[in-house]
MIMAR-668355 format. One line per 3 residues: number of its first residue (from 1); for each residue x negated, y negated, z of C-alpha. Coordinates in steps of 0.05 Angstrom, whole numbers. Example, Ala and Ser with C-alpha at 12.3 -4.5 7.8 and 13.67 -1.06 7.14 Angstrom:
! MIMAR-668355
1) -246:90:156 | -273:21:143 .
//
This chain:
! MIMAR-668355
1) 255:139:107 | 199:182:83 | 126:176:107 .
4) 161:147:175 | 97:172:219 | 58:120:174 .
7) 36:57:198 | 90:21:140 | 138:70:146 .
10) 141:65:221 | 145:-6:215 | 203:3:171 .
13) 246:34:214 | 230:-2:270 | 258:-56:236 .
16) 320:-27:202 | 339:11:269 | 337:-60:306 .
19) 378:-90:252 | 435:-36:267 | 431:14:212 .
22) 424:85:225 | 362:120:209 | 329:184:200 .
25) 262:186:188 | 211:240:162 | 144:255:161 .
28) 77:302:161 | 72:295:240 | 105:342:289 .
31) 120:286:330 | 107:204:315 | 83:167:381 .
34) 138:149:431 | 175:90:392 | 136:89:332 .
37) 203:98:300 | 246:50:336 | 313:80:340 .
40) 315:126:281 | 322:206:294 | 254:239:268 .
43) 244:305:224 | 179:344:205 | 183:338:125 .
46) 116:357:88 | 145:326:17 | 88:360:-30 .
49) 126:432:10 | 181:418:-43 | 259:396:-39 .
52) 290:387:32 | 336:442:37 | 384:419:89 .
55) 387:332:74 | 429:288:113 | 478:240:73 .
58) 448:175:62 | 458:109:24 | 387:85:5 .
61) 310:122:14 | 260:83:29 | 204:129:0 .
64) 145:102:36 | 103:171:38 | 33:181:8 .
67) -31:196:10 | -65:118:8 | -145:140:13 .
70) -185:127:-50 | -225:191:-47 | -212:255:-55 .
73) -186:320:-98 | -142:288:-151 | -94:354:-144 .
76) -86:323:-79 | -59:257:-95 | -15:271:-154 .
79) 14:330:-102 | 29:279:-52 | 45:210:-94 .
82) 69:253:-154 | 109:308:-142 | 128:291:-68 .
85) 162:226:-108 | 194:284:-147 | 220:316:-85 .
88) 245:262:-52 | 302:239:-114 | 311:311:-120 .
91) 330:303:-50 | 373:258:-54 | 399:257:-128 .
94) 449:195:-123 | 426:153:-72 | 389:84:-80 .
97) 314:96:-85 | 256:38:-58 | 191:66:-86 .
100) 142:28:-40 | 73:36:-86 | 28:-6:-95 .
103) -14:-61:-133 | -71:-11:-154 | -19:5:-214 .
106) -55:-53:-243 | -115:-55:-289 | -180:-39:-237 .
109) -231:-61:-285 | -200:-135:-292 | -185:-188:-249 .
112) -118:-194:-233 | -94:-263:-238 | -19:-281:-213 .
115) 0:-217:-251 | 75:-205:-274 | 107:-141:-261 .
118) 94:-126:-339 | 26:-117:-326 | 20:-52:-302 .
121) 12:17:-300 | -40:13:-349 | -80:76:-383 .
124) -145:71:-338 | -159:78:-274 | -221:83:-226 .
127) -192:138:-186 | -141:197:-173 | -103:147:-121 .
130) -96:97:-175 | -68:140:-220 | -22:177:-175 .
133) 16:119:-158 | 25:98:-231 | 49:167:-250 .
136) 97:164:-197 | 120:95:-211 | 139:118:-283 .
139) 166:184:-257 | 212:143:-214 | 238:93:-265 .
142) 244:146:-323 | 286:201:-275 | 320:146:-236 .
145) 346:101:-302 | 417:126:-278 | 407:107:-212 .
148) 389:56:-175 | 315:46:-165 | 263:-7:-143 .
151) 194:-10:-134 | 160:-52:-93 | 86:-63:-108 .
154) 49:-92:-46 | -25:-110:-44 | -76:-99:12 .
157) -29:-86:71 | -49:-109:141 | -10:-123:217 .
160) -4:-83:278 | -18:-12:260 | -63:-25:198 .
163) -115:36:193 | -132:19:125 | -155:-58:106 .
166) -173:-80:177 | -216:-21:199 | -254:-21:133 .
169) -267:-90:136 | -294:-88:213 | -326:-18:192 .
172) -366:-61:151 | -400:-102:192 | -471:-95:208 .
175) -504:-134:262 | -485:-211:248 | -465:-202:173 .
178) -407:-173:131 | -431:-146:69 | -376:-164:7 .
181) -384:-164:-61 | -370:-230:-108 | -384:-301:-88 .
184) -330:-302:-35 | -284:-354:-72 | -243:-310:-108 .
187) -172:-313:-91 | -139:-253:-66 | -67:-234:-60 .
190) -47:-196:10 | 19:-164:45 | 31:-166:116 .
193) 57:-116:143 | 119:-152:165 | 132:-189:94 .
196) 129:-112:70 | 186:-92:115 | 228:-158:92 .
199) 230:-134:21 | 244:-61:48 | 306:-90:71 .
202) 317:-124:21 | 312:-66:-33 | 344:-19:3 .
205) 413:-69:37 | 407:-126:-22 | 460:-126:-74 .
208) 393:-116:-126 | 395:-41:-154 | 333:-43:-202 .
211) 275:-76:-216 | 205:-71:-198 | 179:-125:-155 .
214) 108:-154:-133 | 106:-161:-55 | 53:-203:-22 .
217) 41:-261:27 | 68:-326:17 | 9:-353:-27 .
220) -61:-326:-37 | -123:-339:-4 | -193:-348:-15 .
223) -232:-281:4 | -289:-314:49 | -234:-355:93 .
226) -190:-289:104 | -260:-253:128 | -276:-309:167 .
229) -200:-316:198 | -204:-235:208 | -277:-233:249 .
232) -249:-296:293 | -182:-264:310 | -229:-202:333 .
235) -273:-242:365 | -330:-227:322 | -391:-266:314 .
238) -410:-236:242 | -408:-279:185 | -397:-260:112 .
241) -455:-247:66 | -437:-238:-11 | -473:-190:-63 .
244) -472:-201:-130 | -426:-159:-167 | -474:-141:-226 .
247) -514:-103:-182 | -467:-68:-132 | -420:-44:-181 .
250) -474:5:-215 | -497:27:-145 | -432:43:-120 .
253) -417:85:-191 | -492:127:-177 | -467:128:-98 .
256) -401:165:-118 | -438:214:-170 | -470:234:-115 .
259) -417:245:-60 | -385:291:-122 | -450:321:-134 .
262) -445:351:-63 | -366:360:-56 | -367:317:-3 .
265) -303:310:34 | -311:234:60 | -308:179:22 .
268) -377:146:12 | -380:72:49 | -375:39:-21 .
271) -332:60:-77 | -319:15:-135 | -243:26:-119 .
274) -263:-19:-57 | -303:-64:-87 | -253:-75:-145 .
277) -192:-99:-97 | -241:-156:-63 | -297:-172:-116 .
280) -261:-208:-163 | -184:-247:-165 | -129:-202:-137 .
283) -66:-249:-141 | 8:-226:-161 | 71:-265:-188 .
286) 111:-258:-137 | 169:-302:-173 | 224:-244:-195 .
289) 227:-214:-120 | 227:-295:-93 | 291:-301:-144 .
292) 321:-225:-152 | 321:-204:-77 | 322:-265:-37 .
295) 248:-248:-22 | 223:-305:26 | 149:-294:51 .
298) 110:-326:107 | 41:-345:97 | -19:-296:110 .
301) -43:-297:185 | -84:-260:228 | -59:-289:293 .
304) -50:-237:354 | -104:-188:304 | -142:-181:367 .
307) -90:-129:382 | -86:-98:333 .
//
């Protein structure tokens, strides 16, 4: 399991450790906090160093390791997403290999509308994260195509542990209001966290030995009632208030400009990476991992999110 310090990798093994299969997990941290790992024996492995020199014998990797922020040096990502993707089948030349990336392989600039896994990667992309993933994804399929390979493309991933979609969406809030961008009807698809780790298992124990596969919740939902069901699990008072896309879109395109004007190392609070995943429909086919690997999905929720 690579990127096992990681709130999905960590989740991972938690889960494949309680299942009875034996583990080892790597990552960028010294040390993971106590548990984080379930079971699984834990090694320091900075993938973008190169080739592990000294690998254990294993089955399957679960290569869930990346760098997931949409902002920064693009030398950065493609070091991480790209060649530590390279590192990890050169790692482990023959065993199975589930490429967790992600649904930002699809077209940013369009809405995504229950999108088959023939969709994507595409030739454009708003940002080095974006294309990263896609490079790797084609990396993966192209090296692996005498192996066996899946990837697993999830969208917006959230549960216990999430430091990505949850804290950007309560980051957010000012006052009483959420700002968002569209009219709040669109349909969007999302992952929990745990429907993630069922098709991990899946991939990586399931008779299945290639494919790519969309991963997400049972069925989509409408943006304003997953705001709404996210502020009430946290107890928040805010409502959502909706901008119209027209006139964000060219803000947050002058807003970046800037941020690279000045070489600034934090992301600005709107990017049009961000807006592009919630402005307009997000929804996958989720039909060849329902019928491939068994793939059976609970609905989203946000119950117990207060504790997260």
């Amino acid at each position: 399991m690579t990127g096992a310090s990681g709130f999905v990798g960590g989740a991972v093994c938690r889960a494949l450790t309680r299942a009875g299969h034996d583990l080892v997990g790597f990552g960028r941290r010294a040390e993971p906090p106590p548990g984080h790992v379930g079971a699984a024996a834990y090694r320091r492995w900075d993938l973008a160093d190169g080739p592990l020199a000294d690998p254990p014998e294993v089955d399957a990797v679960v290569h869930c390791a990346g760098t997931v922020t949409d902002w920064g040096p693009r030398r950065e990502f493609f070091a991480v997403n790209v060649d530590g993707t390279r590192h990890a089948l050169a790692t482990w030349p023959l065993a199975r290999f589930v490429h967790v990336s992600t649904a930002s392989v699809y077209d940013p600039r369009q809405p995504t509308v229950m999108a088959a896994e023939d969709r994507a990667p595409v030739g454009r992309y708003l940002n080095a994260y974006g294309e990263s993933k896609a490079a790797a994804e084609r990396f993966v399929l192209d090296v692996a195509a005498d192996r066996p390979a899946i990837v697993l493309r999830p969208h917006a991933v959230y549960g216990p542990g999430d430091t990505t979609l949850l804290p950007r969406v309560l980051a957010a809030v000012r006052g009483r209001r959420l700002p968002a961008v569209g009219d709040g009807r669109q349909l969007i698809s999302l992952t929990s966290v745990g429907n993630l780790v069922q098709a991990c298992t899946l991939a990586a124990c399931g008779p299945v030995e290639r494919g790519v596969f969309n991963i997400t919740d049972a069925a989509p939902v409408v943006l304003d009632d997953a705001l709404r069901a996210i502020l009430a699990a946290r107890g928040i008072t805010a409502r959502p208030v909706y901008l119209p896309l027209a006139a964000v879109w060219p803000l947050a395109t002058a807003v970046e400009g800037l941020y690279r004007l000045a070489r600034s190392p934090r992301p600005p609070r709107l990017t049009r990476y961000a807006i592009s995943h919630l402005a307009v429909e997000r929804t996958l086919d989720i039909t060849a991992a329902r019928e491939a690997l068994g793939y059976h999905p609970d609905p989203t929720s946000f119950a117990g999110a207060a504790g997260w």
